[in-house]
N, C-alpha and C positions, 0 to 999 in steps of 0.2 A: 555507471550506477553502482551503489553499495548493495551490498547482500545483507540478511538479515542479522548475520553472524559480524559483521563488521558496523550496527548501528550502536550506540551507546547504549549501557543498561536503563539510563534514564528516559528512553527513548519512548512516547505516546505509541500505543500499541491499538488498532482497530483489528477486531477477527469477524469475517464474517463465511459465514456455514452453508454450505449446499445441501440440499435437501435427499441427496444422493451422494453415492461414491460415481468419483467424475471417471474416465477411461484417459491414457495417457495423451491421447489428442487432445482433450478438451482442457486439460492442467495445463499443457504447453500453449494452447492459444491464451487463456487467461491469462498467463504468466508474460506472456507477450506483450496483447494489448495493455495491461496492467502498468507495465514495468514504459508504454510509450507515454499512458496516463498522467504517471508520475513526471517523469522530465519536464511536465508543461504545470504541473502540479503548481498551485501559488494561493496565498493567501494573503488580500489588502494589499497585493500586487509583489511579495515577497517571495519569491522560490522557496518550497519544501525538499529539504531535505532527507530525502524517502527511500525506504527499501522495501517489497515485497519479498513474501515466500509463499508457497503451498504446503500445507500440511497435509499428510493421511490422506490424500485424493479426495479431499472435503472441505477443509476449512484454509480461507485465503486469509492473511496476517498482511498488514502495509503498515507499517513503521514509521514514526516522523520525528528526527532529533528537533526539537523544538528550540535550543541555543540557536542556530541559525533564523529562524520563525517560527512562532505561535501559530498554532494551526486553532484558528478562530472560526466562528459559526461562518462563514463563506468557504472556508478551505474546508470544513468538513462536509458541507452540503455539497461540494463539489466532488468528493470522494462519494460521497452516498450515493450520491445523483449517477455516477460513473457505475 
């Protein structure tokens, strides 16, 4: 899987915020389950091209170069939904 630093700068960017600062367990499960989300990740049946990160022990970032796939209203309901 890419990292954040190796997705293109053109790259569709999602941030989404905890309502708290997380504790170093709770980053590292996120970033887990997150990053197995992704692999299976697909939109109108196209694999996304995706990275995650954490930020600040608050804000999660998932990344999608969109040259490979459009990440279209089902690929992103399916990121929300997750």
């Amino acid at each position: 899987m890419k990292s954040m630093q190796q997705m293109p700068g053109a790259a569709r960017v999602w941030l989404y915020t905890a309502s708290r600062f997380l504790n170093d367990q709770e980053v590292s499960s996120i970033l887990q389950e997150t990053e197995v989300f992704l692999q299976g990740w697909s939109s109108h049946g196209a694999n996304m091209d995706a990275a995650c990160g954490m930020y600040f022990n608050r804000i999660l970032a998932i990344a999608a170069d969109e040259a490979q796939a459009k990440a279209s209203g089902c690929g992103i309901d399916k990121s929300v939904q997750f």
